[in-house]
C-alpha positions as CSV (number, residue, x, y, z in Angstrom):
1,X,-7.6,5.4,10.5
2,X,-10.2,4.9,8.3
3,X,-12.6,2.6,10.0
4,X,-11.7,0.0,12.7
5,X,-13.4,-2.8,10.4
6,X,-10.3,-2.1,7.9
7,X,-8.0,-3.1,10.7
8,X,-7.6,-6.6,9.3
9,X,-9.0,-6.3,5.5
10,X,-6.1,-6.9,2.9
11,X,-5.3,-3.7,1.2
12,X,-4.1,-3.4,-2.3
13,X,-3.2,0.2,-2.9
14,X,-1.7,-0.3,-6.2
15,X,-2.9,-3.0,-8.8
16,X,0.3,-3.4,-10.9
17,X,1.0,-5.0,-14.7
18,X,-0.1,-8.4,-14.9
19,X,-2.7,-8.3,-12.0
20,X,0.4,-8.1,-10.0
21,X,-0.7,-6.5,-6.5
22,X,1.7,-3.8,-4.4
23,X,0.1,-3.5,-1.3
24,X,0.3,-0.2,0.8
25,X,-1.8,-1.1,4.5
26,X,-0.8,1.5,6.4
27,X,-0.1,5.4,5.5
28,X,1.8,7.5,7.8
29,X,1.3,11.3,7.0
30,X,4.3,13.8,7.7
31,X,3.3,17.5,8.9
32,X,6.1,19.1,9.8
33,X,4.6,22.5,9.1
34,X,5.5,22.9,5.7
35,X,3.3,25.3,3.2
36,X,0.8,23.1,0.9
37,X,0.6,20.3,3.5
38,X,-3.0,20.7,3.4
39,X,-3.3,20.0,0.3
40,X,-0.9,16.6,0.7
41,X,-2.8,15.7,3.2
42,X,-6.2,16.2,1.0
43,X,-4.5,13.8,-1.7
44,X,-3.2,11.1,1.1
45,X,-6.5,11.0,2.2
46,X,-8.0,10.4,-1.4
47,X,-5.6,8.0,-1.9
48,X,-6.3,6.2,1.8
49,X,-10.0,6.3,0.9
50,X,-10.1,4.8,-1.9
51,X,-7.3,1.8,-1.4
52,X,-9.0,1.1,1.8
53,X,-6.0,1.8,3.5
54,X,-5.1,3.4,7.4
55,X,-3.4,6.9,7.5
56,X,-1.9,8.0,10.3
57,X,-0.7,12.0,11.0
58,X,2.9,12.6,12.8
59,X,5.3,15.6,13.9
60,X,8.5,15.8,15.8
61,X,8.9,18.2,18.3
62,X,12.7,18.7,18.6
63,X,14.0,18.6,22.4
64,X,15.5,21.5,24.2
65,X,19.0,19.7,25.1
66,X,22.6,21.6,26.6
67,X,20.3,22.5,29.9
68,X,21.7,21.8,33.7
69,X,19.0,20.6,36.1
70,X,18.0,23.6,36.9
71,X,15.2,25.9,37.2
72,X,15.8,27.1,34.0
73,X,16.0,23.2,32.7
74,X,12.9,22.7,34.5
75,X,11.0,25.4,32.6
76,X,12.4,24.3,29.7
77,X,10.8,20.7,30.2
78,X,7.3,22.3,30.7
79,X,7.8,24.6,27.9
80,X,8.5,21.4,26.1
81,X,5.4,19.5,27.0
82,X,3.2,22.3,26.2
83,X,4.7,22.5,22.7
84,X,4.1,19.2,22.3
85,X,0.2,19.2,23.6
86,X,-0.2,22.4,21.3
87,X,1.3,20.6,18.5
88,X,-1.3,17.7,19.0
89,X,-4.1,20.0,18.7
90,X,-2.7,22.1,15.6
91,X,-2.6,18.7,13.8
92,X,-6.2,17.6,15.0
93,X,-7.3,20.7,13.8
94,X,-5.3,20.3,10.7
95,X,-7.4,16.9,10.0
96,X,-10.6,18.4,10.8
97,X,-10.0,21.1,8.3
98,X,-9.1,18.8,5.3
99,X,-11.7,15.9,5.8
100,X,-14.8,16.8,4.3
101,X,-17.8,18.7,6.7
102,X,-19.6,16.2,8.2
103,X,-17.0,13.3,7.6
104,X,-17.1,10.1,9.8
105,X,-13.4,9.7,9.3
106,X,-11.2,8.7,11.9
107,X,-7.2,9.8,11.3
108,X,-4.9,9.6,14.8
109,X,-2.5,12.1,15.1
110,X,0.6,11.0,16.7
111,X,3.8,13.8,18.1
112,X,7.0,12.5,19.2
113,X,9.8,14.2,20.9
114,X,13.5,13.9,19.3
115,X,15.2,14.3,16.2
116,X,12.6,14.2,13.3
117,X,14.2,11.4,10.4
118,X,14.9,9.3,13.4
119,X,11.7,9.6,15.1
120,X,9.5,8.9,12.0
121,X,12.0,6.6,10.9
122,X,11.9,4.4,14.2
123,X,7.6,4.9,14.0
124,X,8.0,3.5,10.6
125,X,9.3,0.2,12.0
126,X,7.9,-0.4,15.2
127,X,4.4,0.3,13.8
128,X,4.8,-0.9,9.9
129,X,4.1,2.0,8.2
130,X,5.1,0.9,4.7
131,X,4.1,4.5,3.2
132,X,6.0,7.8,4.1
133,X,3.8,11.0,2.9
134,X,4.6,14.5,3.0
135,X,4.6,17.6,1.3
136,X,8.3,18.7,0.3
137,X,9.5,21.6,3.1
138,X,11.2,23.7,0.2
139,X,14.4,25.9,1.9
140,X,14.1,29.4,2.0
141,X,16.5,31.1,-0.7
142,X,17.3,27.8,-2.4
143,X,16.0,26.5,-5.8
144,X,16.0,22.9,-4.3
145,X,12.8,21.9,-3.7
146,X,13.6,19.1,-0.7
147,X,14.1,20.2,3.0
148,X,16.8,18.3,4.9
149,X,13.7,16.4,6.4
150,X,12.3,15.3,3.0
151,X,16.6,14.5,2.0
152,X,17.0,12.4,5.1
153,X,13.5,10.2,4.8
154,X,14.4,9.4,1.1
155,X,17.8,8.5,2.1
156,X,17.1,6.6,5.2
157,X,13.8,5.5,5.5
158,X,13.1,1.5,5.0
159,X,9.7,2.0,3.1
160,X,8.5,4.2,-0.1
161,X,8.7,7.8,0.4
162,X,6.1,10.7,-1.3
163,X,7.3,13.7,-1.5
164,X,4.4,16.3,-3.0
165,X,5.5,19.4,-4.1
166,X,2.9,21.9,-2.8
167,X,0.5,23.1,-4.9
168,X,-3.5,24.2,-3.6
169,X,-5.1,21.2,-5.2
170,X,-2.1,18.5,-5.9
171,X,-2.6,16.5,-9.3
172,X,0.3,14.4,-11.1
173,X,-1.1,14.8,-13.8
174,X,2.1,13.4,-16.1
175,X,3.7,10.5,-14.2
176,X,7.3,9.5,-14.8
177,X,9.1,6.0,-14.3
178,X,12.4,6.0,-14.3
179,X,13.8,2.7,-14.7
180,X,17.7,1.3,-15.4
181,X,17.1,-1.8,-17.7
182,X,20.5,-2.9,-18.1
183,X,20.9,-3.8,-14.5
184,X,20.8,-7.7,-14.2
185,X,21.4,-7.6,-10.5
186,X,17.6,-9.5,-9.4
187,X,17.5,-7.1,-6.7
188,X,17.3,-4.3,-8.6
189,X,15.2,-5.4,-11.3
190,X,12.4,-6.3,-9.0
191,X,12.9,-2.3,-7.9
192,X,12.5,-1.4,-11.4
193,X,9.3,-3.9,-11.7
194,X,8.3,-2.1,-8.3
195,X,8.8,1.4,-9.8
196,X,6.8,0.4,-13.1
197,X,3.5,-0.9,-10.8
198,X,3.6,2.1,-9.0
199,X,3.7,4.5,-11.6
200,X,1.7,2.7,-14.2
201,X,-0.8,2.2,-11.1
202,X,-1.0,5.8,-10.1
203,X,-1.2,6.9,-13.4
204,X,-4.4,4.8,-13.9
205,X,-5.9,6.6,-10.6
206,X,-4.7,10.1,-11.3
207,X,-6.4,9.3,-14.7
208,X,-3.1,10.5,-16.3
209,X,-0.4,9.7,-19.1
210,X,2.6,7.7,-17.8
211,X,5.7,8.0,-19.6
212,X,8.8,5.6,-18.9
213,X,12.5,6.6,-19.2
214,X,15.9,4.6,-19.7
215,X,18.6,6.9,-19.7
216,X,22.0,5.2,-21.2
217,X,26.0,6.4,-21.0
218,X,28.9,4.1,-21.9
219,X,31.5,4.9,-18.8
220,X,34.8,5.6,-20.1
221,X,33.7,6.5,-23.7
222,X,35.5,9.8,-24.0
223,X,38.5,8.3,-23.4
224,X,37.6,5.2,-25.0
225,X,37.2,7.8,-28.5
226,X,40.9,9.4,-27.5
227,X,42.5,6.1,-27.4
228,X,42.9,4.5,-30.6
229,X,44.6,1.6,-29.5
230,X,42.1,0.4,-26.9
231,X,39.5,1.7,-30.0
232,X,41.3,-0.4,-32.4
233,X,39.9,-3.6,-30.3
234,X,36.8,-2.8,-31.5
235,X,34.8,-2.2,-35.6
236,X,35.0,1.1,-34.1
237,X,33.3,3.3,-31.0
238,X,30.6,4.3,-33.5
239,X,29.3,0.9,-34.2
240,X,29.8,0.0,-30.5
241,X,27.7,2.4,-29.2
242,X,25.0,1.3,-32.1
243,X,24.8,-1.9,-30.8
244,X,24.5,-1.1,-27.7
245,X,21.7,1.1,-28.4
246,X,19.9,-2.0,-30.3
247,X,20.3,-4.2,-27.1
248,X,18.9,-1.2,-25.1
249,X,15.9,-0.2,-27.6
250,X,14.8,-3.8,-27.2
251,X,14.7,-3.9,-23.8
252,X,12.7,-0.8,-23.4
253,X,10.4,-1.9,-26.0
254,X,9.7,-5.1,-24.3
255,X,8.8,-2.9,-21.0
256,X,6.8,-0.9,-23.1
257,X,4.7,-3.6,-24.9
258,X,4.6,-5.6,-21.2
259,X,2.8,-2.0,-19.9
260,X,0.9,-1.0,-23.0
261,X,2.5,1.9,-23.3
262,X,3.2,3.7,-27.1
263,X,6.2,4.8,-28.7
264,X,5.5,8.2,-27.8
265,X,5.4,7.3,-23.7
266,X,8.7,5.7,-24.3
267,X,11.6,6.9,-24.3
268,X,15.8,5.7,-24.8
269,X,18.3,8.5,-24.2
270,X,21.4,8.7,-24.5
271,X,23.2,10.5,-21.1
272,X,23.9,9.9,-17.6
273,X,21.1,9.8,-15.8
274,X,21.6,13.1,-13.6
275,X,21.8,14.8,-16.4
276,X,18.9,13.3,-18.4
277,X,16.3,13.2,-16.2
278,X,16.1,16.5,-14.5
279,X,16.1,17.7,-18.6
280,X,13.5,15.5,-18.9
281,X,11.0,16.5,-16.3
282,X,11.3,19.9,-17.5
283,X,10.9,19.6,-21.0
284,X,7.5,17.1,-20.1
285,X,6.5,19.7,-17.6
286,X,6.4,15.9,-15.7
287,X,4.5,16.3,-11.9
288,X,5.8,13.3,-10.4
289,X,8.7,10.8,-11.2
290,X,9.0,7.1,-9.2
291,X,12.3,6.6,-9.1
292,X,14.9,4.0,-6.8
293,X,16.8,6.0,-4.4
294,X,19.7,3.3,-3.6
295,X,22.7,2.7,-6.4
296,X,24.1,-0.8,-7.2
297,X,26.6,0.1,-4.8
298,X,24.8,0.5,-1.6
299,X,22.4,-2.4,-2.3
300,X,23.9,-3.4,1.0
301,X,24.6,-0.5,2.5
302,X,23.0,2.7,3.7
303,X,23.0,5.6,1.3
304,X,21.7,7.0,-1.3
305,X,22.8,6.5,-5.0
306,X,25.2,9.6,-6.2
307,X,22.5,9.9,-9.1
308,X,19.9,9.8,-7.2
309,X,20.5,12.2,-5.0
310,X,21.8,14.7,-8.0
311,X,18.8,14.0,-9.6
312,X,16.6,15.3,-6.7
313,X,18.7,18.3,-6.2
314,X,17.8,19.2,-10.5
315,X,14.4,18.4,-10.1
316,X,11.2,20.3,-9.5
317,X,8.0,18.4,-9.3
318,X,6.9,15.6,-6.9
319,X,8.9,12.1,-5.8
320,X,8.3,8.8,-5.1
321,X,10.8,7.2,-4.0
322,X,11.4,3.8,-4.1
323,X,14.4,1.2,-1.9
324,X,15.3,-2.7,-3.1
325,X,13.5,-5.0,-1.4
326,X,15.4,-5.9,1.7
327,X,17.5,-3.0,2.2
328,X,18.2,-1.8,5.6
329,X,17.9,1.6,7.0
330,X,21.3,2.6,9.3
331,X,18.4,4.2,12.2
């Protein structure tokens, strides 16, 4: 942790719209090995330092299971503890490399035994972690950027996720917010109020340009077009979708105004959101987008949002992502 004297002192890690506070108290830093982690740990601990906040740095060391009580069993178990005790001292070695020379700086390093999403996942609630940090452990001979680790914490994981894509100095530079405005569900429009404080926030520290994105489809409007009589209920599909456009332009441009943010940072389009975003990011060259991870459907239930999660698998820059307040994880 920082400093024992921060134990109790009321952190604020983001200062949202409106003087509106999110606050982050405790940190918990992933290692799992992955290349850049260095780096993600270098920007945690900026981050940490100056919100005031506690970091903590964790692996999982998976167990050696399928073994008889045997000799061979037995070696196994030793084998295991020794991985375990080597692992402690790779990570201590990995804070004392990224802190600053001569740094007073104290960041506990913490290496469980199991199955890794579950074991971080069940630190995150028994210690209150209510930041998950890592640097995304891209496959081999994929183009996705997201291990099944970095998959698994976004999906199941009760608190905010960071996922840093690695890079040897990490700067998000171009922050995206990706918001649904035409949600009226209060749930989820206190996650895209969440997702907006965030963003806007970390834009402000990363001394950056923030742009935010509604991305808009009418379901069923293909068909809608081929079926004149359904069509014929309406002045016509064209002048539909123009109002609809009008409602949604308003909307964003309230947002917009609320977060002083110009015409240029804001943006409407017309798509489904899979589609749009990951175009998006590209075309922006965007370094990080704060997005919700749960659709209106699973509001209540445990998994990811199907947009979500195609949106990840199109996308190659950092994540934060973001869960409704109250939703619980299945671990």
């Amino acid at each position: 942790m920082y400093s024992a004297d921060y134990a109790n002192y009321p952190v604020n890690l983001f200062k949202g719209c409106n003087d509106q506070m999110i606050s982050f108290k405790k940190v918990l830093f992933v290692a799992d090995g992955s290349a850049g982690e260095k780096a993600a740990l270098k920007k945690t601990i900026e981050l940490a330092k100056t919100t005031k906040a506690r970091i903590t740095v964790m692996d999982v060391v998976e167990i050696a299971e399928g073994y008889a009580i045997t000799d061979v069993a037995i070696d196994m178990i030793r084998l295991q503890k020794e991985l375990v005790k080597g692992r402690t001292e790779d990570l201590k070695a990995l804070v004392k490399k990224t802190l600053p020379r001569n740094s007073k700086t104290r960041i506990p390093v913490v290496v469980k035994e199991g199955k890794d999403f579950i074991k971080i996942i069940q630190e995150v609630k028994k210690e209150g972690y209510d930041l998950v940090v890592k640097a995304s452990g891209k496959p081999h001979l994929t183009g996705v950027l997201f291990s099944t680790l970095d998959m698994n914490l976004v999906r199941k994981c009760p608190c905010p996720v960071y996922i840093m894509k690695p890079r040897k100095k990490i700067n998000h530079a171009r922050i995206l917010a990706s918001v649904d405005l035409r949600l009226k569900d209060k749930t989820q429009k206190n996650m895209d109020r969440t997702i907006m404080d965030l963003a806007s926030s970390l834009a402000e520290l990363e001394k950056g340009e923030l742009h935010v994105l509604h991305a808009w489809d009418v379901a069923l409007e293909n068909r809608l077009k081929n079926r004149h009589g359904i069509a014929a209920a309406y002045k016509s599909i064209t002048s539909m979708l123009r109002e609809m456009r009008k409602v949604e332009k308003t909307h964003l441009e309230e947002l917009a105004e609320e977060y002083a943010l110009t015409k240029s940072e804001a943006h409407l389009i017309k798509g489904h959101p899979a589609d749009v975003i990951p175009r998006f990011v590209k075309s922006k060259r965007i370094d990080l987008v704060v997005m919700g991870t749960v659709g209106r459907s699973g509001i209540k239930g445990f998994f990811m949002g199907n947009t979500a999660e195609k949106v990840l698998n199109n996308i190659n820059c950092s994540v934060l992502a973001i869960k409704p307040h109250g939703w619980k994880t299945p671990v």
